[in-house]
C-alpha positions as CSV (number, residue, x, y, z in Angstrom):
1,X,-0.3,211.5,-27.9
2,X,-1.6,210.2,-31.4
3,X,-5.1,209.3,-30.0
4,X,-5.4,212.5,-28.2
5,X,-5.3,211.2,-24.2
6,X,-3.5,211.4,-21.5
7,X,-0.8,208.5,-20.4
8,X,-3.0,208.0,-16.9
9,X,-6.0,207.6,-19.0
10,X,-4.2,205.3,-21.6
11,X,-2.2,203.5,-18.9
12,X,-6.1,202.5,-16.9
13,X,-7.1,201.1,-20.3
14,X,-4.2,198.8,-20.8
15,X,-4.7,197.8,-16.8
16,X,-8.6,197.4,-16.8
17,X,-8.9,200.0,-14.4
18,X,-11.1,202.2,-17.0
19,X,-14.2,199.8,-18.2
20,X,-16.4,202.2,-20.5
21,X,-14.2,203.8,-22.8
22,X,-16.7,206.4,-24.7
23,X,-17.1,206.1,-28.4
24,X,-14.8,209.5,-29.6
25,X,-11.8,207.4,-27.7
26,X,-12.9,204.1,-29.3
27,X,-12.5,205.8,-32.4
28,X,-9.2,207.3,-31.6
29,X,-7.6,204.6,-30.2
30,X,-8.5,202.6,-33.6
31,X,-6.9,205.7,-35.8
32,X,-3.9,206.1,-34.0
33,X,-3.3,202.0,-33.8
34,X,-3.7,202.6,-37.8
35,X,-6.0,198.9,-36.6
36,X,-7.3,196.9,-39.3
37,X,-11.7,196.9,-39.9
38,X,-11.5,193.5,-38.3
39,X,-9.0,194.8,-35.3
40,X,-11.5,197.5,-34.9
41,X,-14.7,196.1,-34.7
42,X,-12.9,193.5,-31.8
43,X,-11.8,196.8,-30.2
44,X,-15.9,198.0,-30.1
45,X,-17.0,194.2,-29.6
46,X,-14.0,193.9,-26.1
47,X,-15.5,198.0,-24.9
48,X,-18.9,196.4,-25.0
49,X,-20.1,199.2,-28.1
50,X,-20.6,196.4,-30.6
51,X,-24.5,196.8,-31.9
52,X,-25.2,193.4,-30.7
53,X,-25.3,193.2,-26.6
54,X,-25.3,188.9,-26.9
55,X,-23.9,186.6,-29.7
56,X,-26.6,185.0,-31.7
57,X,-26.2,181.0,-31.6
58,X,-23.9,179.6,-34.3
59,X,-25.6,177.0,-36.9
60,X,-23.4,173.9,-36.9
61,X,-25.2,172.4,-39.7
62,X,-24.6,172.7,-43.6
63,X,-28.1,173.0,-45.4
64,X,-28.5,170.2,-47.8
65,X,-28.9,172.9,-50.9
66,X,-25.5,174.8,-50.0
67,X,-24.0,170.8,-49.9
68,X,-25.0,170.0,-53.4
69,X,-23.9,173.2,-54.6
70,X,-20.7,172.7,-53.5
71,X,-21.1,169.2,-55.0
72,X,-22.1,170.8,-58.3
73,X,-18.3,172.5,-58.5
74,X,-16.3,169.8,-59.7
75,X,-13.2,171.7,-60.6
76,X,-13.5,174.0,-57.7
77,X,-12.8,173.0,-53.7
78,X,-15.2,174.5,-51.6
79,X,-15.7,174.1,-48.1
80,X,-17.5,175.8,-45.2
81,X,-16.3,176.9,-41.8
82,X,-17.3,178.2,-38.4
83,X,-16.2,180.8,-36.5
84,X,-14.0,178.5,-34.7
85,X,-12.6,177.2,-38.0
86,X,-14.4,174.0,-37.6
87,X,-14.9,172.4,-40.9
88,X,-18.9,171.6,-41.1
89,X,-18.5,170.8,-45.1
90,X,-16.2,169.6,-48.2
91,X,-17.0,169.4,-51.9
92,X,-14.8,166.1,-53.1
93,X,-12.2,168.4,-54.6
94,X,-11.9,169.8,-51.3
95,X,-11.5,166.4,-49.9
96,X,-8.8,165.9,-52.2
97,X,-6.7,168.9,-52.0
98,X,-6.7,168.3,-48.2
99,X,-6.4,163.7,-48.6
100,X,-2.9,164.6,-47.0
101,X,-4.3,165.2,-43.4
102,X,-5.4,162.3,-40.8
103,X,-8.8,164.9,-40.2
104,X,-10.2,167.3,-41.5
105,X,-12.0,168.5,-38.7
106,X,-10.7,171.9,-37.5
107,X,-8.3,174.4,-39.7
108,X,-6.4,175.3,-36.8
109,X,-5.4,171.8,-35.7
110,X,-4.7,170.8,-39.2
111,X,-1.6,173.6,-38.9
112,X,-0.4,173.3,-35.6
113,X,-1.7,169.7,-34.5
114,X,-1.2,167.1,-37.6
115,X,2.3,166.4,-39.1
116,X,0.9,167.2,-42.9
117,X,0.9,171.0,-41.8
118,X,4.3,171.7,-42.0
119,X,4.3,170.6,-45.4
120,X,1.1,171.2,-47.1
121,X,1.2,174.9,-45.7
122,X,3.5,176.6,-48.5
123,X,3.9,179.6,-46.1
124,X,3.3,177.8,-42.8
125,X,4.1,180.9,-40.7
126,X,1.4,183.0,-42.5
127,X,-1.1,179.9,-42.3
128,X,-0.1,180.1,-38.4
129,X,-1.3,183.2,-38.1
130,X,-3.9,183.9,-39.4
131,X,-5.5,181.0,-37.8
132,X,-4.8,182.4,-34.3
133,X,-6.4,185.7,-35.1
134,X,-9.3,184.1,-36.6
135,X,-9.7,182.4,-33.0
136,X,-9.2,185.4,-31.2
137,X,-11.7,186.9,-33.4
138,X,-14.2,184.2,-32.6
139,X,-13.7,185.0,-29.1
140,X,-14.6,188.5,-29.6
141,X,-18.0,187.2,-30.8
142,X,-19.1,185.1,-27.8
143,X,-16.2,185.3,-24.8
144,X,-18.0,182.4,-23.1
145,X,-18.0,179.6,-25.9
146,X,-16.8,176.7,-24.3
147,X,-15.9,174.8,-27.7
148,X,-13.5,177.3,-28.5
149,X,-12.0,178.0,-25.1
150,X,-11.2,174.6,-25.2
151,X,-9.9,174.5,-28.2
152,X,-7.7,177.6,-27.3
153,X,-6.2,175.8,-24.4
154,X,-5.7,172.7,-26.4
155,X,-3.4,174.1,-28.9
156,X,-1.9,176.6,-26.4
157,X,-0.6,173.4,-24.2
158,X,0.3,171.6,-27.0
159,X,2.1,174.0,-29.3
160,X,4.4,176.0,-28.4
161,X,4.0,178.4,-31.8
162,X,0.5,178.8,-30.6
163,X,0.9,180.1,-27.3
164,X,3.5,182.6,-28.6
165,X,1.1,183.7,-31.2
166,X,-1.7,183.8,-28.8
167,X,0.0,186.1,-26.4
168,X,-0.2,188.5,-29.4
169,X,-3.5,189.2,-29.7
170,X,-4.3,189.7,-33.3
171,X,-7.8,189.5,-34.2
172,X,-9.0,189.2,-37.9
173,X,-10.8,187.0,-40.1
174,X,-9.8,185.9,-44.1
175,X,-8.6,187.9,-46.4
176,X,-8.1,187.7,-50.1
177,X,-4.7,186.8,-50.1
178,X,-3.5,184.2,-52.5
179,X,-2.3,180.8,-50.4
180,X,0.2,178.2,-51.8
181,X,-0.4,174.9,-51.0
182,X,1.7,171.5,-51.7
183,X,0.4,168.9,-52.5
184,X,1.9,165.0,-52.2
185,X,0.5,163.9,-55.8
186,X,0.4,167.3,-57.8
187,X,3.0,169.5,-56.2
188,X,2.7,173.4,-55.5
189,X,-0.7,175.0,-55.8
190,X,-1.1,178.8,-55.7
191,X,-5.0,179.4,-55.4
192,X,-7.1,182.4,-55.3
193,X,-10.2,182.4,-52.7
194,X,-13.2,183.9,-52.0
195,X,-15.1,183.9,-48.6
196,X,-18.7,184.3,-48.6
197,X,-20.9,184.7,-44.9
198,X,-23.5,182.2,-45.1
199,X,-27.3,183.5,-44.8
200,X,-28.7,182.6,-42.5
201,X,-26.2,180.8,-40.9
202,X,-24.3,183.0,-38.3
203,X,-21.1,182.3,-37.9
204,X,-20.8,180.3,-41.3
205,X,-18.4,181.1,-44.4
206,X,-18.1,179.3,-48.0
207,X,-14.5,179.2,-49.0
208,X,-13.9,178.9,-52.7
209,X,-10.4,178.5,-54.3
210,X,-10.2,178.5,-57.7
211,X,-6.2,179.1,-59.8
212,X,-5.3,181.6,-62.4
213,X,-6.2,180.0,-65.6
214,X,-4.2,178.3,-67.9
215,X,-1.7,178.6,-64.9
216,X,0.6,175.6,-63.4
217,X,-1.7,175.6,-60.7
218,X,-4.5,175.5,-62.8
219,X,-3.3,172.1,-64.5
220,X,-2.4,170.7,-61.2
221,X,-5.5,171.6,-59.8
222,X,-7.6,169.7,-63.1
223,X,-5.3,166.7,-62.3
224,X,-6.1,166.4,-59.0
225,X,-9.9,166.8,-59.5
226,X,-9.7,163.9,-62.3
227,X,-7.6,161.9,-59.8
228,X,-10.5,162.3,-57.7
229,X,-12.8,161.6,-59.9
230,X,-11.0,158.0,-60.6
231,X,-10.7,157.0,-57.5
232,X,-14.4,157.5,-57.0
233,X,-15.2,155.6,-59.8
234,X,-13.0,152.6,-58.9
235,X,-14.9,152.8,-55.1
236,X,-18.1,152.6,-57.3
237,X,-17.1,150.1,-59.3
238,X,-15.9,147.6,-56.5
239,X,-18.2,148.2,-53.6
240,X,-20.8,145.4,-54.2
241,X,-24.5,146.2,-54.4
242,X,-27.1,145.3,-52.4
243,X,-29.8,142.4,-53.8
């Protein structure tokens, strides 16, 4: 009723029975499902009216100028990701913040797959989520990429809290939110973060945090970058050099 069709017409949607919805019902649907920008454009991207007709090839490679920009910020964890939440880079601040996990390979296994998650995730349930929808997200990108198929069915198998998640269909990428984190050496962190598309780079984002400051997270986050900053000294200082 709120999108202006009938229940036949709505009811062939939902089945698959109707394949081209037009643009004027793409639109509707997306007012009446009051969806988010990132819902939407999965709705166009699913009806096949997304401006692209086939997903450009992602870039699974940092450039060496982003890396030593992120290097450059040594009070500030950055990292980049993939579509598929893969993480292609850390700054050593970024490396610290996240020392508590076994790898660091792939966002979404870090909170459903490694122990640490439960923990380090202030707001686990929020962390949860939003990593499914970013997932299903990628999928509305390039339906066919095997890399994150597989990854869907790993965690889907594995974890029961993704399979229920899954089943829900939420598509969206980050946000702005703030996100709490705890950490083993310099307790709760509440950071701020930014996420930048990477030019050049499809399917690429840098990820800044940075902490309110003068806050308690701001303190805790200094400590842990001079902690860092110690311990990389000390490696220095005892790894013997070569003749």
């Amino acid at each position: 009723m709120l999108a202006g069709v009938s229940v036949d017409y709505y009811t062939r949607l939902e089945q698959g029975r109707e394949k081209n919805p037009s643009t004027s019902i793409l639109n509707a649907l997306s007012r009446a499902l009051d969806l988010a920008p990132d819902a939407r454009d999965h709705l166009y991207r699913l009806a096949g009216s997304a401006p692209a007709a086939s997903p450009s090839p992602a870039v699974e490679h940092v450039d060496p100028p982003l890396r030593r920009l992120m290097d450059a910020w040594p009070d500030t964890p950055a990292l980049v990701l993939n579509r598929r939440l893969d993480v292609l880079a850390l700054n050593p601040l970024a490396c610290a913040l996240y020392s508590t996990f076994e790898t660091t390979h792939n966002l979404a296994r870090m909170v459903f797959s490694d122990p640490a998650g439960m923990t380090f995730f202030d707001d686990w349930d929020r962390s949860a989520q939003s990593s499914v929808a970013h997932l299903r997200l990628a999928l509305g990108y390039d339906a066919h990429d095997g890399a994150t198929l597989a990854l869907v069915e790993e965690l889907r198998s594995t974890s029961p809290h993704f399979a229920a998640l899954w089943e829900k269909n939420d598509a969206r990428g980050k946000t702005h939110e703030a996100k709490a984190f705890v950490h083993p050496d310099v307790g709760r962190l509440t950071l701020e973060f930014n996420a930048f598309d990477v030019r050049g780079a499809t399917g690429q984002q840098l990820i800044v945090y940075r902490a309110e400051p003068g806050s308690p997270s701001d303190h805790a986050l200094r400590l842990l970058a001079t902690m860092a900053a110690t311990r990389v000294a000390s490696l220095d200082t005892v790894m013997p050099t070569s003749s």
